[in-house]
C-alpha positions as CSV (number, residue, x, y, z in Angstrom):
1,X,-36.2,-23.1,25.5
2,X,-38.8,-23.8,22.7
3,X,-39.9,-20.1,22.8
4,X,-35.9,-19.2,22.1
5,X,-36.2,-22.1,19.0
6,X,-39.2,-20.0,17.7
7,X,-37.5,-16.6,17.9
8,X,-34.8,-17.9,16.2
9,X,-36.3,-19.5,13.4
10,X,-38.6,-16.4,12.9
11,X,-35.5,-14.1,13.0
12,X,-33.9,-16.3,10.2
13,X,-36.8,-16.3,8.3
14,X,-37.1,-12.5,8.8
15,X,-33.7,-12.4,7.2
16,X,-34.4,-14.6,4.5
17,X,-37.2,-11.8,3.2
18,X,-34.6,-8.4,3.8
19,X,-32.0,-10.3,2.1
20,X,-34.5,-11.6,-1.3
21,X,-36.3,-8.0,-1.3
22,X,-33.2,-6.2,-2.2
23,X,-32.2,-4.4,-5.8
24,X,-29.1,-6.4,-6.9
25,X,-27.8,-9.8,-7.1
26,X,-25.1,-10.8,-4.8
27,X,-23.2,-13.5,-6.0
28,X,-20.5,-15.7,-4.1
29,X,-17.6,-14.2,-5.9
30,X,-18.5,-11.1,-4.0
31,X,-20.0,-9.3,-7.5
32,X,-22.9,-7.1,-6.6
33,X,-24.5,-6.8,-9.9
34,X,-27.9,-4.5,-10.7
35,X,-31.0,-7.1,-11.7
36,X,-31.2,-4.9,-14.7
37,X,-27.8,-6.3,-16.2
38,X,-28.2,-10.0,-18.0
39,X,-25.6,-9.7,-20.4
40,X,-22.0,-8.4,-21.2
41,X,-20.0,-8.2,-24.3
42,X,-16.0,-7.5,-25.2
43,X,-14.3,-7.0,-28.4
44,X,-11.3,-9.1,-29.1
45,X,-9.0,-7.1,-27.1
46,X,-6.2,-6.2,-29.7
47,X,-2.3,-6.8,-29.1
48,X,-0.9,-3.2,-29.6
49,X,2.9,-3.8,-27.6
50,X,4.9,-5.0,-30.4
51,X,5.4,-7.8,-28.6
52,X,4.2,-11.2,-28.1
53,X,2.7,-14.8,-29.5
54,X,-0.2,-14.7,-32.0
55,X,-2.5,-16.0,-29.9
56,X,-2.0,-13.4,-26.8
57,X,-5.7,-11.0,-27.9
58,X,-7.5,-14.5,-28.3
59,X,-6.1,-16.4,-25.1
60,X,-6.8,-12.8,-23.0
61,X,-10.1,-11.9,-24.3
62,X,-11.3,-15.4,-23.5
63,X,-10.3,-15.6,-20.1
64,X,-12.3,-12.2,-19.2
65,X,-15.6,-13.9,-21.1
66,X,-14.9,-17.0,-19.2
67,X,-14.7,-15.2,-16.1
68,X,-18.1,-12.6,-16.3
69,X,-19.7,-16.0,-17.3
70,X,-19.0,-18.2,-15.2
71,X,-18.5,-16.2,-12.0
72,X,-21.2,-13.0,-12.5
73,X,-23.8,-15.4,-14.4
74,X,-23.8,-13.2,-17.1
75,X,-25.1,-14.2,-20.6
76,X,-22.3,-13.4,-23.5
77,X,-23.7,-11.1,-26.1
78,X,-22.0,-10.6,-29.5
79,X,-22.4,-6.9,-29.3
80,X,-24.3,-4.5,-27.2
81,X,-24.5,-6.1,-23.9
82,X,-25.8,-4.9,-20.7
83,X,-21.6,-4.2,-20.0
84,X,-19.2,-3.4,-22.3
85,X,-15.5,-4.3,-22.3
86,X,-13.2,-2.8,-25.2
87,X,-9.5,-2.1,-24.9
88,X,-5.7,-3.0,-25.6
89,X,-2.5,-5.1,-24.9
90,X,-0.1,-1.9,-24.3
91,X,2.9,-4.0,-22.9
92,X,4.6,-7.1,-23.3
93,X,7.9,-7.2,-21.8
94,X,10.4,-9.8,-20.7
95,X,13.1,-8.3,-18.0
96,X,15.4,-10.0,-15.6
97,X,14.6,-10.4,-12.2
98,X,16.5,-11.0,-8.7
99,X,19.9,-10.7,-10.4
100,X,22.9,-12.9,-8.9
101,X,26.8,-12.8,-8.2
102,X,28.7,-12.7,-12.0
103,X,25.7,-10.0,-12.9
104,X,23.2,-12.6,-13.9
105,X,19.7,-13.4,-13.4
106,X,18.3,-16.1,-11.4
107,X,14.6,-15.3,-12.2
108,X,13.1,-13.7,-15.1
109,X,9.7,-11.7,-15.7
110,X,7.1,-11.5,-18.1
111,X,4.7,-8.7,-17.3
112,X,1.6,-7.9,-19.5
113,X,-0.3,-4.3,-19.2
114,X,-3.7,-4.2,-20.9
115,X,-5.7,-0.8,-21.2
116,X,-9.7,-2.0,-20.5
117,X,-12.1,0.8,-21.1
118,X,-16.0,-0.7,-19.0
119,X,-19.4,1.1,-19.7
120,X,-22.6,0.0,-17.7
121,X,-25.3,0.7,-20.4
122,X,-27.4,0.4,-17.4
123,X,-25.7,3.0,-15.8
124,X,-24.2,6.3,-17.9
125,X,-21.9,7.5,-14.3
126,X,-20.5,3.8,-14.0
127,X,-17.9,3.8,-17.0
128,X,-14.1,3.4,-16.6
129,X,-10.9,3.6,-18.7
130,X,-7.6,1.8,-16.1
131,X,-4.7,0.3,-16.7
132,X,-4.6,-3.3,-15.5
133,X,-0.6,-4.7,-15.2
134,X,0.4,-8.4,-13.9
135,X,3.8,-9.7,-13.9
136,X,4.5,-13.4,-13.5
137,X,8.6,-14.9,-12.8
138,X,10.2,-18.0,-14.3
139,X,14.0,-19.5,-13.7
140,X,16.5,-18.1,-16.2
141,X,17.3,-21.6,-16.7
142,X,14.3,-22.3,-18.2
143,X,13.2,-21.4,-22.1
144,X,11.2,-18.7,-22.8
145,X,9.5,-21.1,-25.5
146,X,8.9,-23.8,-22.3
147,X,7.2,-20.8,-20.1
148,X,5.4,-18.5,-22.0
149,X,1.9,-20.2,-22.9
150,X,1.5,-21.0,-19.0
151,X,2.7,-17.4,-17.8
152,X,0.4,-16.0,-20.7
153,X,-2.6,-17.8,-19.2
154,X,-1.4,-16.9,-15.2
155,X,-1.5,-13.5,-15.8
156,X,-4.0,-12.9,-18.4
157,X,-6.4,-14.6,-15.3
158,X,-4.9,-12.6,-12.6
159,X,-6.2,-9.2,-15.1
160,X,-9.3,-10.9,-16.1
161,X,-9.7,-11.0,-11.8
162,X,-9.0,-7.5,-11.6
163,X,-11.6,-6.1,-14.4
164,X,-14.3,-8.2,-12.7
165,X,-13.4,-6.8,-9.4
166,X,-12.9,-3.4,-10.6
167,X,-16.5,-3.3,-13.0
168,X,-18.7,-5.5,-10.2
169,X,-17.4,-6.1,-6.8
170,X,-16.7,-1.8,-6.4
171,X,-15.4,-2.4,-2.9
């Protein structure tokens, strides 16, 4: 039995040395980021849908630094970092959703679209251009004026999700 203790504790620790000996970091948010990559930077990510509050290309660019910070470690660089985020707002549209008898709307929709456009200095073949779209539904009952700063931040983290998953967790 102590013989099986020893193997075991020698196979862990064999582990422990494959896993630490490897190229990239692995974080728990599933990133798998090069050790060469320390920083990031994004442009204030401009509001070009015609639509929207004032503060949507500030409230949006902060939730994709908040989340490359906080989740991928990264350090924020004014300009030229190690990854580069630069893009758009391309839609900002309210629509009715899950209409009712008498041709109304129970539910309504605010759905925001954001062209991102990723380069890996590190890495000249890991570049991207997407379209990233969330949606997010309120009652019709309730004012858009009530709503709209909480489905703004809802779905500008959902995106800011999908940019980190597309640029470092590549599954």
């Amino acid at each position: 039995m102590k013989q099986l203790a020893v193997l075991g504790f020698k196979f862990i620790v064999l582990c422990c040395i494959v896993a630490t000996q490897g190229c990239k970091v692995y974080s728990f948010s599933g990133a798998n980021i090069p050790a060469d990559i320390h920083s990031f930077s994004t442009e204030l990510i401009q509001n070009r849908s015609g639509n929207g509050p004032a503060s949507l290309p500030q409230i949006f660019t902060d939730k994709i630094k908040y989340k490359f910070q906080t989740e991928a470690n990264l350090r924020q660089a004014s300009n030229d970092g190690d990854l580069q985020f630069t893009g758009a707002i391309t839609g900002y549209t309210f629509t009715s959703d899950a209409p009712i008898a008498g041709a109304t709307s129970a539910l309504n929709k605010l759905t925001i679209t954001v062209q991102i456009t990723f380069v890996n200095t590190k890495n000249e073949k890991d570049k991207w251009t997407e379209n990233f779209s969330r949606y997010a539904q309120y009652s019709a009952s309730e004012s858009l004026s009530a709503v709209e700063e909480g489905l703004i931040n809802t779905i500008s983290a959902q995106i800011a999700d999908d940019i980190f998953q597309k640029a470092l967790v590549k599954w």
